[in-house]
Steps between C-alpha positions, in 0.01 A plus 500: 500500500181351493405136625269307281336257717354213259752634248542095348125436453318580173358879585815601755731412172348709285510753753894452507547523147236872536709623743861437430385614145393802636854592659365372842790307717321163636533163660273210550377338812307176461451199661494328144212273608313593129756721371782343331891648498511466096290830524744708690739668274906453619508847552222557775617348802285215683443439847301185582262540790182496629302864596379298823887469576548883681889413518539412149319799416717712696823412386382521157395872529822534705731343259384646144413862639142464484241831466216370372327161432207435243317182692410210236544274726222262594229188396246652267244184382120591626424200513834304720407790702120382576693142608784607664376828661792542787793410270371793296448758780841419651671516168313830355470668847692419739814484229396839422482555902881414535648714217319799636667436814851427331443819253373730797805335731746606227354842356375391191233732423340366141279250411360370187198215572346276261137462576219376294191599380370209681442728817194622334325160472209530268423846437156618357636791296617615188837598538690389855643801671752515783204598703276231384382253841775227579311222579793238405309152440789280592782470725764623220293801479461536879923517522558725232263738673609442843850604346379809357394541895790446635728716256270787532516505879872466473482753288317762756717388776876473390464722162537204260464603120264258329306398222290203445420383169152303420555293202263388272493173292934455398593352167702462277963465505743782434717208339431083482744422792292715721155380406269393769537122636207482698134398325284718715382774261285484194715501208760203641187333602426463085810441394465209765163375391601536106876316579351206636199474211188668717278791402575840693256516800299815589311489860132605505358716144244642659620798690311800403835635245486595135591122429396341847847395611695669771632853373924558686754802465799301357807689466841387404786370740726785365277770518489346917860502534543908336221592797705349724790779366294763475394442832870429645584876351191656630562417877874619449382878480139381713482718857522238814217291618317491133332217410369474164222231413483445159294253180752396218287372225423648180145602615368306189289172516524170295253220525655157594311343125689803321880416711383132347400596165878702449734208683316225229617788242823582621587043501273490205244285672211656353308208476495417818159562686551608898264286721296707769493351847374608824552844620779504802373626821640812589562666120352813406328562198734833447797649666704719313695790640486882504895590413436872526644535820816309452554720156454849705751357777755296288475639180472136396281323266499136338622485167460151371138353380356168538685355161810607659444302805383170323779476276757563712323297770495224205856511433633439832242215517678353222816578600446284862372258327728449205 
C-alpha cells in the first residue's frame, strides 16, 4: 500500500488517479488545507491529518498497511515563501522530518519526494542537469533541497529507498474536475488577465532569448503523475539505501511570448496584444531541463506537448468557472 501524502491537492490527485491506474494499491493523507475531498475518488481511502502530526502519521501507516509513501505534501508558492519563510521551512522540512521518523519507526523503506527545479535557482547553462550548482534563490527552494538532504542521509543511515523528482514548469488537467485552482503559473495567470478584460502580461523582453522573454521546460501534469509510477515501481526492485535524484521535464524550452501567443489561440483571443512589464527579480532568462537521466533510470518520458497542456488546462478553467 502506498500513502499519498497531498493526495487531495491538484498534483497529489493526479498522482492518485497514475497510480491506482497503474494497479498500485493507495491511500491519501492530507491535511486538506488546499486540497479539496471532491478530488479523492470513494475508492481510495482518506485519512485527514497533518505530516507535522507524528501520531496521526503513525496510525495511518499502521492502520492501512503502509510500505511506501510518495511525499506531495507541502506549501509550494516562491513567493509566500519569501514572506512567510518559517511557516515554509516547518511545513516542507520539518513535516518531511516527522514522516522520516514515523516511516523509519515503522519499517517503511520507500520514498517518493516531490522537489522542484527551483533548487537550482538561476542557472547559467543550457540544459540543467542533476549535477548542475543548487543555489536555490528562495526559501521554497531552500526546503525542497534541504529535503533532498535529509532523505539522502536517511537513506545512508537506515537503508531507505528513494527517489526525488525535480519538476519543471506543471500544466495542464488529466480531466476538468481536476484542473488546477490556484493562479500561480503562467497559463491560469492569462486566462485570469483575459476573463476579467486585461491583456496577458509578460515580465521583462529583454533577456538575451530567441524572443527576449524568459525561456521554461513545461511539461504536463500527467506526464508528472506517470513519473511518479514509474518511480514507485523502480524502488520496488531498487537495492537498500538508493537514492535517486532525478529532472522530470521534457528537456525542451518554450518562451513565455510563444506559451502567450498559443493560450490567445487555443480561447481564440488572437487579437489580443500581451503588455510587457518589468522583469521579476529572481527569473532566469532560461531553465529548461536535461531528462536524459530520468529516461535511462525510469524508462519514462513525457508524452503530451504544450497544446495538450493548454487545452486541457483551458477546459478545467471553464469547467470551475461555469
Amino acid at each position: 500500500m502506498w500513502m499519498i501524502t497531498g493526495g487531495a491537492g491538484f498534483i497529489g490527485a493526479h498522482v492518485v488517479r497514475a497510480m491506482t491506474q497503474g494497479g498500485q494499491r493507495v491511500m491519501v493523507y492530507d491535511d486538506l488545507s488546499t486540497g479539496s475531498r471532491d478530488r479523492v475518488p470513494d475508492s481510495v481511502p482518506l485519512v485527514v491529518g497533518s505530516v507535522l502530526d507524528g501520531p496521526r502519521l503513525d496510525a495511518a501507516i499502521r492502520e492501512h498497511g503502509v510500505t511506501g509513501v510518495v511525499h506531495v505534501a507541502g506549501k509550494k508558492q516562491v513567493g509566500e515563501s519569501v514572506e512567510r519563510p518559517l511557516h515554509y521551512y516547518r511545513e516542507n522540512v520539518t513535516g518531511l522530518q516527522t514522516l522520516l521518523e514515523t516511516m523509519t519507526a515503522n519499517a517503511v523503506d520507500r520514498l517518493v519526494f516531490s522537489s522542484s527545479a527551483a533548487v537550482y535557482g538561476m542557472p547559467d547553462v543550457d540544459l540543467v542537469t542533476e549535477e548542475t550548482d543548487c543555489r536555490p534563490l528562495s526559501p521554497y527552494g531552500e526546503s525542497k533541497l534541504v529535503g533532498e538532504w535529509l532523505i539522502n542521509a536517511v537513506s545512508r543511515a537506515h537503508g531507505l529507498r528513494s527517489a526525488a523528482l525535480r519538476y519543471f514548469n506543471v500544466a495542464g488537467s488529466a480531466t476538468p474536475e481536476l484542473a488546477d485552482t490556484g493562479v500561480f503559473n503562467l497559463i491560469p495567470m492569462v486566462f485570469e488577465r483575459l476573463e476579467t478584460g486585461e491583456a496577458p502580461r509578460i515580465f521583462g523582453d529583454d533577456y538575451a532569448t530567441p524572443d527576449g522573454t524568459c525561456v521554461r521546460d513545461y511539461i504536463h501534469v500527467e506526464d508528472i503523475a506517470s513519473a511518479h509510477l514509474a518511480a514507485a515501481v523502480r524502488l520496488t526492485r531498487a537495492a537498500e539505501g538508493t537514492a535517486l535524484t532525478l529532472n522530470v521535464g521534457r528537456g525542451e524550452g518554450s518562451s513565455v511570448r510563444e506559451m502567450v501567443d498559443r493560450i490567445l489561440k487555443v480561447t481564440d483571443k488572437q487579437g489580443v496584444d500581451p503588455e510587457v512589464a518589468d522583469r521579476r527579480p529572481g527569473d532566469a532568462a532560461r531553465v529548461v531541463a536535461s531528462a536524459d537521466r530520468v529516461r535511462e533510470e525510469l524508462g519514462w518520458s513525457a508524452q503530451y506537448g504544450l497544446d495538450d497542456m493548454i487545452e486541457s488546462a483551458w477546459e478545467g478553467w471553464r469547467h470551475r468557472h461555469a
